[in-house]
N, C-alpha and C positions, 0 to 999 in steps of 0.2 A: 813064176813068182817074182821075181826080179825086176821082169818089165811091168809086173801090177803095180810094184813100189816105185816104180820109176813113173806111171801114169800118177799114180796119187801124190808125189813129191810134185810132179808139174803144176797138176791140178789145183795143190794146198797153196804151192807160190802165186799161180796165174790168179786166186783167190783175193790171197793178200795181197797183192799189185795193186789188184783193179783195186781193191775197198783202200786202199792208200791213195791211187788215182783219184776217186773220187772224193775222198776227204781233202785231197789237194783243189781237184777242181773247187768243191764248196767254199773253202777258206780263201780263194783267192779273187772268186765273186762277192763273196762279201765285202772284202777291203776295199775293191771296187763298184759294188754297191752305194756301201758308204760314201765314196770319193763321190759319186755324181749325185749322190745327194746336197752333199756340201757344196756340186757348183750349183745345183738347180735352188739350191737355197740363197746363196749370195748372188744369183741372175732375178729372184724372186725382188729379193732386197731392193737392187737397184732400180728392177722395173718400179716398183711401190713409188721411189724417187721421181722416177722419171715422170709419173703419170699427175704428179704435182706439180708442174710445169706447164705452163701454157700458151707462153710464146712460142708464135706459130717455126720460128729456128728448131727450138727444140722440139717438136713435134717430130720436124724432120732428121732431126739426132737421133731421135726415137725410134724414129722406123729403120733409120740403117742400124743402128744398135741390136736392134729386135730383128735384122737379118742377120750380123753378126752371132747374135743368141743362138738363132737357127742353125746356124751352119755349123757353128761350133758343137750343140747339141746332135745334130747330123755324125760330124768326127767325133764327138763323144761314143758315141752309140757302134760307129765302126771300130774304136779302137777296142770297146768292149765287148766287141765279136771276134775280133783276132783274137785277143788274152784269152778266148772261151777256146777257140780254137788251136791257138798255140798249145795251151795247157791240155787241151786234147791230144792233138800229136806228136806232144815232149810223153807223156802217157802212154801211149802207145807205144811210141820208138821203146821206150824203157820196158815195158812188157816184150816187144818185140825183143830186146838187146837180152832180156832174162831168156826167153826162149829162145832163142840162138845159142848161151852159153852151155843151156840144157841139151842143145843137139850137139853142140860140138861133144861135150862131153859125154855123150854113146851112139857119135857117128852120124851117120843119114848123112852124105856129102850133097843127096840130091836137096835137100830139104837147107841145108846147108846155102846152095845158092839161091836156091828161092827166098828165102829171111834174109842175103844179102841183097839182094834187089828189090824188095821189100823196103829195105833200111837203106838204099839210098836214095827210093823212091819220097820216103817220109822225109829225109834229111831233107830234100832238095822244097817238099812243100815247107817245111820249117823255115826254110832263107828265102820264100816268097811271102810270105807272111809277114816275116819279118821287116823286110825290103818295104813293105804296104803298109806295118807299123811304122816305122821309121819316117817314110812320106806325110803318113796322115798326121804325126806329133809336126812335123813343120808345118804342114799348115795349119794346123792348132795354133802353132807358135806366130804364124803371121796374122793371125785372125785375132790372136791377145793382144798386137802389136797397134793392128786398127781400134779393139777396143778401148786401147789407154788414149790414144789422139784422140778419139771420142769423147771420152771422158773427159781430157785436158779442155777440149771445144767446151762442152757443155759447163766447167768449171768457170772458162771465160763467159762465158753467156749470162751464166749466176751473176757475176760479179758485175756485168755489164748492167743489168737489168738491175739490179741491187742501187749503181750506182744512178742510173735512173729514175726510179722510184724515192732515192735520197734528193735528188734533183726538183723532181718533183713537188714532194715535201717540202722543201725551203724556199721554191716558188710562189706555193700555195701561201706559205704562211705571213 
């Protein structure tokens, strides 16, 4: 009778874990949802800019920009596969970490080491993930770095061609 309540206590936690795990995973794809909606909106924006331009410089602005896009898009897309996967196996360890305190608490030493090797096994994919988040934001960070000289380039080219067209105009007239 004891171990029946002791299976249904596990079973009612390992329950509520998961349906919290999952409400964690949900909530935290969305905010990340959101977020690469907002870049694939202002990448939108600025291609609409860009494709109003026609000197042939900025064509070529355009195409490195729009490999920038890609690329970043690319690290977009990978950071949003770690966060799926991190938030997977922060999940787990945490169900894992519940079920270990349920074994410590009525024994099983064998069962015992097997959930620690288990949990260091998880830990350790946690700080490669990590390690691979971490990388991917820097060159995120270097790839926003080419897109601003980009930008600053094509700002110069506006103004260039602006002033030429004024040139123009007082030529003509």
């Amino acid at each position: 009778m004891f171990s029946d309540n002791v299976e249904d206590s596990i079973d009612s936690m390992t329950t509520v874990v998961q349906k919290a795990n999952g409400e964690a995973v949900d909530a935290s794809s969305q905010d990340f949802d959101n977020f690469i909606q907002d870049i694939h909106q202002v990448f939108d924006t600025f291609n609409n800019v860009l494709q109003k331009l026609k000197l042939t410089n900025s064509i070529k602005k355009y195409l490195e920009i729009e490999e920038i896009y890609l690329e970043i898009n690319k690290h977009v897309d990978q950071i949003e596969e770690f966060f799926k996967l991190h938030t997977e196996i922060q999940s787990q360890k945490e169900l894992k970490e519940e079920e270990l305190k349920n074994l410590l608490a009525f024994g099983t030493n064998r069962d015992y080491l097997t959930l620690t090797n288990l949990h260091a096994t998880i830990q350790k994919k946690i700080d490669e993930f990590t390690q691979n988040l971490q990388k991917n934001v820097i060159e995120q960070e270097k790839l926003n770095d080419q897109l601003i000289l980009i930008q600053s380039e094509k700002s110069s080219l506006r103004d260039w061609f602006q002033a030429l067209t004024d040139e123009v105009t007082r030529t003509s007239k």
